[in-house]
C-alpha positions in Angstrom: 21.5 14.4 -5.0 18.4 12.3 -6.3 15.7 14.1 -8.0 12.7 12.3 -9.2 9.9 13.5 -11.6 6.7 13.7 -9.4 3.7 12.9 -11.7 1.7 14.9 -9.4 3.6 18.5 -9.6 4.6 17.2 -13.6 8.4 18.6 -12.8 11.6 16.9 -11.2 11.9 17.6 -7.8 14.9 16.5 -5.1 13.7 13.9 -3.0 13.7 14.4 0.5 12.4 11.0 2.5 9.8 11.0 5.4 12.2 9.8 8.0 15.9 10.3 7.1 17.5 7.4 5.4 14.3 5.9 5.2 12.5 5.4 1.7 8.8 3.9 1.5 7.7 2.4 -1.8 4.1 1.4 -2.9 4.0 0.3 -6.3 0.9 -1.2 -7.6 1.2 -4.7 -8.6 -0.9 -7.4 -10.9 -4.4 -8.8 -10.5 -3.2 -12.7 -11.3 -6.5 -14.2 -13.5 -3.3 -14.7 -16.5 0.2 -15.2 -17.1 2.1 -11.9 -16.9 2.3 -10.0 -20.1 5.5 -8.0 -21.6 4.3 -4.7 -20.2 3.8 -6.0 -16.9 7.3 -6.8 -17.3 8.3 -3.8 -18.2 6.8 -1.8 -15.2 8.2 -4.6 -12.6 12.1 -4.3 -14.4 11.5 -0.7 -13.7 10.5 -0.4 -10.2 12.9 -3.4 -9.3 16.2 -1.4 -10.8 14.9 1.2 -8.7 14.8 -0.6 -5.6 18.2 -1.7 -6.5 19.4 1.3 -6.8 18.4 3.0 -3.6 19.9 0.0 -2.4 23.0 0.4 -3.5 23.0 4.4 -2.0 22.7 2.6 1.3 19.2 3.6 1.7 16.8 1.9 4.1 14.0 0.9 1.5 10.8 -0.7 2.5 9.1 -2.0 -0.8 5.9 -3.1 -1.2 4.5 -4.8 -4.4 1.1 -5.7 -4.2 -1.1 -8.7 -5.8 -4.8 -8.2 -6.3 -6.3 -11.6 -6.0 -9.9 -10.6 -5.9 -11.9 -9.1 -8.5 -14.3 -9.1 -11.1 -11.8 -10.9 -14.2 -10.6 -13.3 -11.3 -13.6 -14.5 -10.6 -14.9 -14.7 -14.1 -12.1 -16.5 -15.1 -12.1 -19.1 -12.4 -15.7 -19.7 -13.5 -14.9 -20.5 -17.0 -12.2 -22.8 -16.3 -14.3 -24.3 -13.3 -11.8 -24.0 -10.6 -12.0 -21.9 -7.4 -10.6 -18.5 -6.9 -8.1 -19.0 -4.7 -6.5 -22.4 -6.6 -6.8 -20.1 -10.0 -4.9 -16.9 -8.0 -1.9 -19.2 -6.5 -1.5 -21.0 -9.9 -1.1 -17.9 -11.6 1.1 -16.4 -8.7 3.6 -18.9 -8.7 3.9 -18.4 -12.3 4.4 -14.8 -11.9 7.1 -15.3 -9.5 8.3 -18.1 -11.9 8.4 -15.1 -14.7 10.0 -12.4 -12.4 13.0 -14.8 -11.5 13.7 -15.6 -15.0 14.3 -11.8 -15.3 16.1 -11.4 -12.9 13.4 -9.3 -10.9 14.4 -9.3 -7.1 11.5 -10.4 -4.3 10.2 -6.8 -3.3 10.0 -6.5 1.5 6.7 -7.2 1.7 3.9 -8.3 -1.2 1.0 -8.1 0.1 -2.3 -9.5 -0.9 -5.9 -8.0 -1.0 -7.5 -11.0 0.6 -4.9 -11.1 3.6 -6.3 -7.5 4.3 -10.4 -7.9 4.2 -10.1 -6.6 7.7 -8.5 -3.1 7.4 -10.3 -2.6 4.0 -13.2 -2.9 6.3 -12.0 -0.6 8.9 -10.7 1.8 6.5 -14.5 1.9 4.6 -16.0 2.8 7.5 -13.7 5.4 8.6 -14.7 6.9 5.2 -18.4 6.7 6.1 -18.0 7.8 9.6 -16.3 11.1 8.0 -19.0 11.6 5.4 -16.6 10.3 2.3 -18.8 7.2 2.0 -22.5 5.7 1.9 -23.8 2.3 2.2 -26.1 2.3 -0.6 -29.8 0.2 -0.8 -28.6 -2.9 -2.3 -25.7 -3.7 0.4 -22.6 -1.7 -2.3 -20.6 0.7 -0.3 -19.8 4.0 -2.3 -17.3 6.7 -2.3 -18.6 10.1 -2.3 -16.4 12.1 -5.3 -17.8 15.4 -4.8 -16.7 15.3 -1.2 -13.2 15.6 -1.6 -12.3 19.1 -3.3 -8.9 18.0 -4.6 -10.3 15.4 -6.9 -8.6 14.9 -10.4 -5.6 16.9 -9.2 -3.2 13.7 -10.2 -4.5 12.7 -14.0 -5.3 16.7 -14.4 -9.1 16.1 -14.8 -11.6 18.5 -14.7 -14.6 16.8 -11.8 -17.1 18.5 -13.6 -15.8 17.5 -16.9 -15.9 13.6 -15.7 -19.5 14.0 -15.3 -20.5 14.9 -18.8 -17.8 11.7 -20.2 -19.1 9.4 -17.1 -18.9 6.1 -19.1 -21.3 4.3 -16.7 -25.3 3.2 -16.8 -27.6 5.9 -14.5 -27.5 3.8 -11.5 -30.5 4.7 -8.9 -28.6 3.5 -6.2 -25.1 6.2 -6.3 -26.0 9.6 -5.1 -23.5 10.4 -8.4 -22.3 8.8 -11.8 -18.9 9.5 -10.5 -19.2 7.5 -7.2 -17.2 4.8 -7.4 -17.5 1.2 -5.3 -15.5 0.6 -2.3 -17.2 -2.5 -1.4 -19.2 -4.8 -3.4 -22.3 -6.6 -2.0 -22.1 -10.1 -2.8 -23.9 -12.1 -5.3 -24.4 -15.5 -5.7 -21.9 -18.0 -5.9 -19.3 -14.9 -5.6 -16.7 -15.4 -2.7 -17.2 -12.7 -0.2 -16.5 -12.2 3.3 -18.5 -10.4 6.0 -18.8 -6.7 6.6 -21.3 -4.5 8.8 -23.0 -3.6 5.3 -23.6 -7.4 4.3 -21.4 -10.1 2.9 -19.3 -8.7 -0.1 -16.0 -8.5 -1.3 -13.8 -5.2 -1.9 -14.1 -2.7 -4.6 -10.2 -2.4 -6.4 -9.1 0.8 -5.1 -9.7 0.4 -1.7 -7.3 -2.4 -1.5 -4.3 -0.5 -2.3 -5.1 2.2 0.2 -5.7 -0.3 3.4 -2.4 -2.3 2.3 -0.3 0.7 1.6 -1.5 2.4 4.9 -0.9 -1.0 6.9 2.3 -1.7 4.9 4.0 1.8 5.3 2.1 4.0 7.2 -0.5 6.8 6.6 2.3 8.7 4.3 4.6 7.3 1.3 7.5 9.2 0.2 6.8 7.5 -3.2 3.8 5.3 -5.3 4.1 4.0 -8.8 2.8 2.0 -11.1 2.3 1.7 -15.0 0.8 4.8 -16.7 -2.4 3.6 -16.9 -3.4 3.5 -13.2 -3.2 7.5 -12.7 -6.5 7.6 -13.7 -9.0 6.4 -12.0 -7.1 3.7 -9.8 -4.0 6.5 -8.3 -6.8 9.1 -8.3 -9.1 7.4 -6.7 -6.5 6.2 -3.9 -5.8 9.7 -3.7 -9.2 10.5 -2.8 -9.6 7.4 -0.2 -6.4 8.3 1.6 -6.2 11.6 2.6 -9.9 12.2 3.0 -9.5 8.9 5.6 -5.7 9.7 7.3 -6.7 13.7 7.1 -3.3 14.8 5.5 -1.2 14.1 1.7 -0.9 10.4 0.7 1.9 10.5 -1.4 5.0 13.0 -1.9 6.1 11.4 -5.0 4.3 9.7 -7.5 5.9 7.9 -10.5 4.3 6.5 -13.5 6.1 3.9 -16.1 5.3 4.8 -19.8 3.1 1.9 -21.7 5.0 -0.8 -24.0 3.3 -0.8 -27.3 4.0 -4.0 -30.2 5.3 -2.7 -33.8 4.0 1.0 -32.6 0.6 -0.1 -31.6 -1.0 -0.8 -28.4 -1.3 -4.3 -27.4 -4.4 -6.3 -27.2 -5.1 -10.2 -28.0 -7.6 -8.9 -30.5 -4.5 -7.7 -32.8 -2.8 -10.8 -32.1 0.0 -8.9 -31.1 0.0 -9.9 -27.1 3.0 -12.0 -25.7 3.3 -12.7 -22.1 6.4 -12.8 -20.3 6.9 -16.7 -21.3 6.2 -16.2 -25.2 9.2 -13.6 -25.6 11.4 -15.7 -22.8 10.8 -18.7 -25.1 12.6 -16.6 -28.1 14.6 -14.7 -26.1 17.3 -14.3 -23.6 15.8 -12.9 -20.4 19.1 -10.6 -19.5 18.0 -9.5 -23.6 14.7 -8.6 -22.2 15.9 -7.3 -19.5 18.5 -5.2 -20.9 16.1 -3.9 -24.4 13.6 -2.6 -21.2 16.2 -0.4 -19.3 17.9 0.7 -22.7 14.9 3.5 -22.1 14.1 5.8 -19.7 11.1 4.6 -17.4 9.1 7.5 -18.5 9.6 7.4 -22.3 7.7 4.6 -24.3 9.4 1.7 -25.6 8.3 -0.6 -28.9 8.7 -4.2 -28.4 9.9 -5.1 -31.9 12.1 -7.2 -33.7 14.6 -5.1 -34.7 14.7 -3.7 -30.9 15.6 -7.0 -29.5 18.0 -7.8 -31.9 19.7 -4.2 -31.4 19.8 -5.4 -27.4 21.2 -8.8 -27.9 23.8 -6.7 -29.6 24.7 -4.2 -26.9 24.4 -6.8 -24.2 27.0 -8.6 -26.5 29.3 -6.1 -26.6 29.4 -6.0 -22.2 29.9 -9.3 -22.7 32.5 -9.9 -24.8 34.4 -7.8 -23.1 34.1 -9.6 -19.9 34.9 -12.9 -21.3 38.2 -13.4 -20.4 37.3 -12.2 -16.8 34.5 -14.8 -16.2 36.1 -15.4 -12.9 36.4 -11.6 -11.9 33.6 -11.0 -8.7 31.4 -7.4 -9.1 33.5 -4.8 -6.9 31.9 -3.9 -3.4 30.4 -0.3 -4.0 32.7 1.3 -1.5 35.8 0.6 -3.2 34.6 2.3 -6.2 32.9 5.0 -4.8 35.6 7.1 -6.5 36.0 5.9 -10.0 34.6 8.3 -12.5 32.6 5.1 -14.0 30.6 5.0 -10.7 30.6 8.9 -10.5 28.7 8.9 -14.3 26.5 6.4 -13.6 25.4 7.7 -10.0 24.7 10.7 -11.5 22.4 9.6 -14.1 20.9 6.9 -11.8 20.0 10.1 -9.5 18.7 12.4 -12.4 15.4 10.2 -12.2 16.8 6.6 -12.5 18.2 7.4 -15.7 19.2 3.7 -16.9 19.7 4.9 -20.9 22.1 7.5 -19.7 23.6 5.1 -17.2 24.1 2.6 -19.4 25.9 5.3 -22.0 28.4 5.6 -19.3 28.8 1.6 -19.3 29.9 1.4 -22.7 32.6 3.7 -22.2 33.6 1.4 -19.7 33.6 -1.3 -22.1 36.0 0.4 -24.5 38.6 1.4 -21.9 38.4 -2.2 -20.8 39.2 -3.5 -24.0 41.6 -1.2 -24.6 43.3 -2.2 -20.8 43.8 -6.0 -21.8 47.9 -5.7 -22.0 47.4 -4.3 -18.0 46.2 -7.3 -16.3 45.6 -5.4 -13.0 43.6 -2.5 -14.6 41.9 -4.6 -16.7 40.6 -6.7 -13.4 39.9 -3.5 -12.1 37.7 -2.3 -14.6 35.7 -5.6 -15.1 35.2 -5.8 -11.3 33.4 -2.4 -11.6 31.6 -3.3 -14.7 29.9 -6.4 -12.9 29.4 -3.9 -9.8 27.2 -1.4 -12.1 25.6 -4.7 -13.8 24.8 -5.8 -10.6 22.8 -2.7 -9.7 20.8 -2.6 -13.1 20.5 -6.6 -12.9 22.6 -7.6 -16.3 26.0 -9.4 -16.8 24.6 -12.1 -14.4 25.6 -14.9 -16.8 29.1 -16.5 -17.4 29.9 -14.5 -20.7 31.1 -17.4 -22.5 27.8 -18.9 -21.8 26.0 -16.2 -22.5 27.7 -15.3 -26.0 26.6 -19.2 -26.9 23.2 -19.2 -25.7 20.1 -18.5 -28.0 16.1 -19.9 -26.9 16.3 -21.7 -29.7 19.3 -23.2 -31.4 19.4 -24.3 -34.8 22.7 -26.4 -33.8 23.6 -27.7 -30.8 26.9 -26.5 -28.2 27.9 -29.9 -28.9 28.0 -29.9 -32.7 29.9 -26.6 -33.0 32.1 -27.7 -30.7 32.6 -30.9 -32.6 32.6 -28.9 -36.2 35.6 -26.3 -34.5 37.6 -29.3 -33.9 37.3 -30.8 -37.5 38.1 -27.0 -39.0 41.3 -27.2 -36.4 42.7 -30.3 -37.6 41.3 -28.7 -41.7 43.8 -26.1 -41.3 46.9 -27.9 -39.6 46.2 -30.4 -43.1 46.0 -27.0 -45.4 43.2 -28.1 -45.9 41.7 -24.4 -45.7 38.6 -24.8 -48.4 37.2 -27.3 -45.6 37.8 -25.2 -42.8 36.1 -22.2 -44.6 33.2 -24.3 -46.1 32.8 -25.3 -42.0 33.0 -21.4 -41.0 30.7 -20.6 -43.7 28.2 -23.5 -42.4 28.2 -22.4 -38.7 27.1 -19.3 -39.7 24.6 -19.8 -42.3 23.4 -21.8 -38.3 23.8 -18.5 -36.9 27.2 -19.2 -34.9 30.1 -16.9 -35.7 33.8 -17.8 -35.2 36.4 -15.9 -33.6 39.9 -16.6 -34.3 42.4 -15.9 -31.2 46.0 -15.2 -31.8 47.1 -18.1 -29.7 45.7 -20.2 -32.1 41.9 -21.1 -30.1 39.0 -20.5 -31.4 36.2 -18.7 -29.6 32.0 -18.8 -31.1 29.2 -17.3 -30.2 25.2 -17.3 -31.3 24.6 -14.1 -34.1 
């Protein structure tokens, strides 16, 4: 039975879907003005092993993972490189999708983008002003009305009155309240806008996720996430928008993904400690990336350090080696499996809040009775077939495992020349020549390759 920790009630509850066997999923998505960084990353990992998930429970899941591609940064950025909006937003768009393939991030049903939508933003603005949640201010902004809606600060725990006093805004003649915030902004010049029965303009942020989520999945969502940092004011103030406009609860389940910090501190280009998704793909392995994200719970922080990635490569090595002599095995259809205690483990810690660190504790067991199955060639099939099948759902083990083991993003030697130095140490010790063929051993990994030995005589390698 899946339970899932609702942000807004701060406790797990069991999930019961709008519409039987029918899951809706909102979760918030980038504003593209940059190349996706490693936290963006690690939200997106999250939310797609998820989706993968409830897939794999034979759930119906509609998932929608929005792009904002309007907005103040976008448009400040296009005008410092001196491009248009819209060239700036699809460059930087493909390269997210360039990024999300590389991990191994799966295309979400529908991704919607704010510009695609000026027209329901509109409508849903001025269902917000017909209800008395909205005003057109004097110089053409359209804001929302805080103090109207009596449930305000209910998600982020926030005290309204409290907001007031910490309002970390300029007194502005034109809001009726320093808490107002814009749902449409009047257009200045040489800003792209679009027209609206308040004046040109474009929309304010928030607004946009409402109109797409109600137009994408209806007036209700069984579940919303996003990265911490949007419960407040972003999830709050969608909050606010929604069910004062649709007249009833937004969300039954929000989630929220817990930040990424760098060596324990938050990140930020002014440290110099900000990689986007390409920097760390350029060191690392992206199933390594992949697999050091889901090595935590969604919920609990994770460092990005050194020593962390090394400790992944490391695990995923271990899944690995113990698949290689089963690079031909295919993952095992879920059905067939539905009654191994592997599957049992890992269903049951998938369903206790998408627990992937628990999940993946269950995996390595796995591992170990596979190694230990090798002299039963039919259980040891077996047990590799469901070891893909629970990689597939968690998106690792993708790779060949031999190539995989002998992959690095940057090699110090090349496949070729190990190859080539294996042979010579080969022929070393059929001469007795054995101080050669330890002086090669002994070279390769001073080059970071280590040697493993077979009993029939072979001799495997893989990157340290």
């Amino acid at each position: 039975m899946l339970q899932i920790y609702n942000t807004l009630t701060r406790q797990k509850e069991i999930f019961k879907p709008i519409h039987p066997g029918k899951i809706s999923m909102y979760v918030c998505g980038i504003t593209v003005y940059d190349y996706c960084h490693i936290g963006h990353a690690r939200t997106s990992v999250a939310f797609d092993v998820i989706a993968r998930f409830l897939r794999s429970q034979s759930w119906d899941l509609n998932f929608v993972h929005n792009i904002t591609d309007i907005d103040d940064k976008i448009i400040r950025r296009a005008n410092e490189l001196g491009e248009k909006f819209d060239e700036l937003t699809r460059r930087f768009i493909d390269a997210m999708h360039e990024d999300e393939k590389s991990l191994g991030i799966l295309p979400p049903s529908v991704e919607p983008r704010a510009t695609e939508f000026i027209g329901p933003i509109v409508e849903f603005v001025t269902t917000l002003i017909e209800k008395g949640h909205a005003y057109a201010a004097a110089n053409g902004d359209v804001y929302y009305r805080v103090t109207s809606f009596k449930g305000y600060g209910k998600l982020s725990n926030k005290n309204i009155d409290e907001l007031l006093a910490g309002a970390r805004i300029e007194v502005d003649e034109v809001k009726e309240d320093a808490r107002d915030f814009v749902l449409w902004k009047a257009a200045k010049p040489g800003e792209p806008s679009w027209p609206s029965p308040w004046g040109d303009g474009r929309p304010g942020w928030h607004i946009e996720c409402s109109a797409m989520a109600k137009k994408c999945c209806g007036d209700q969502l069984d579940i919303h996430g996003g990265g911490a940092d949007l419960q407040f004011p972003h999830h709050e103030n969608e909050i606010a928008q929604s069910e004062a406009a649709n007249g009833h609860s937004y969300v039954n389940y929000w989630m929220h993904v817990a930040p990424l910090r760098v060596d324990g501190v938050k990140m930020s280009k002014s440290l110099n400690n900000f990689f986007t998704i390409r920097d760390v793909l350029e060191k690392y392995h992206p199933e390594i990336v992949r697999f050091f994200l889901i090595s935590s719970h969604y919920r609990s922080p994770i460092n990005y350090a050194e020593d962390n990635l090394i400790e992944a490569r490391s695990g995923l090595e271990r899944f690995y080696g113990a698949l290689r002599d089963y690079s031909d095995v295919l993952p095992l259809p879920f059905n067939e499996i539905q009654d191994s205690n592997y599957y049992k483990a890992f269903v049951e810690a998938m369903n206790d809040d998408f627990n992937t660190r628990v999940a993946l504790a269950g995996m390595y067991d796995l591992v170990r009775d596979l190694n230990n199955a090798r002299a039963d060639e039919k259980l040891a099939i077996n047990l590799a077939g469901q070891l893909k099948a629970l990689g597939l759902i968690l998106g690792i083990l993708q790779e060949n495992p031999e190539g995989f083991l002998q992959s690095g993003a940057s090699h110090l030697i090349s496949a070729e020349e190990v190859e080539k130095l294996i042979a010579e140490r080969i022929q070393a010790k059929v001469d007795k020549n054995y101080a050669r063929a330890d002086e090669i051993r002994k070279f390769l990994l001073s080059e970071k390759v280590v040697l493993e030995d077979s009993k029939t005589g072979g001799t495997l390698w893989r990157r340290e």
